[in-house]
Phi, psi and omega in degrees: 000140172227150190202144164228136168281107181271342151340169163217133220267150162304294190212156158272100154292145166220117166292066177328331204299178160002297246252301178310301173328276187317320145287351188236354190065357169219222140247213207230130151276094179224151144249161189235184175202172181298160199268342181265334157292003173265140166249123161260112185245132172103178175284112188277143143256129196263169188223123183276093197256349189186180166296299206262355184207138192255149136225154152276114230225149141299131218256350180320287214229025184108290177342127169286088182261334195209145176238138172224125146304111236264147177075343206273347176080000174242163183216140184244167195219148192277135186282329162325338179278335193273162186290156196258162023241125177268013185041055163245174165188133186325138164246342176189165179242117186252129210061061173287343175281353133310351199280168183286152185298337195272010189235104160283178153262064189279007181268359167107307156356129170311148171222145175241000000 
């Protein structure tokens, strides 16, 4: 499976909460664009993550590729999937009160 962004995301985030942590073994870099700027070729399998939110997985080799807010029309994509070099850069760090114990967070970035 392959995807591409034809979008350009408002910003890069890295998401601490729960949830991200527990799928990802850290945390998740991701951004987002309208659900009509991704091209997908093959199949996603989604996971039902909340009442209010889906991911998507590649169903081949796993891979954690996409998050969605249910209803919001918009989709996020883990930026780790993408080819490099992707001119993005983290803009803030989010549910930091969440994060695992085993980390700090030193690079200056807003936290939320």
């Amino acid at each position: 499976m392959r995807f591409n962004v034809t979008g350009t995301p408002d910003e890069a985030v890295a998401c601490h909460c729960t949830q991200c942590r527990k799928q990802s073994g850290h945390f998740m870099a991701d951004a987002e664009v309208p659900e009509g700027e991704i091209e997908i070729k093959g199949t996603v399998r989604w996971y039902q993550a909340s009442t209010t939110a889906r991911r998507g997985f590649c169903p081949a080799c796993g891979s954690v590729l996409f998050w969605q807010r249910l209803g919001s029309g918009d989709m996020g994509f883990s930026l780790g999937a993408l080819d490099d070099p992707t001119g993005l850069q983290l803009e803030r760090h989010l549910h930091v009160a969440s994060k695992g114990d085993y980390y700090e967070i030193a690079d200056g970035l807003p936290q939320e």
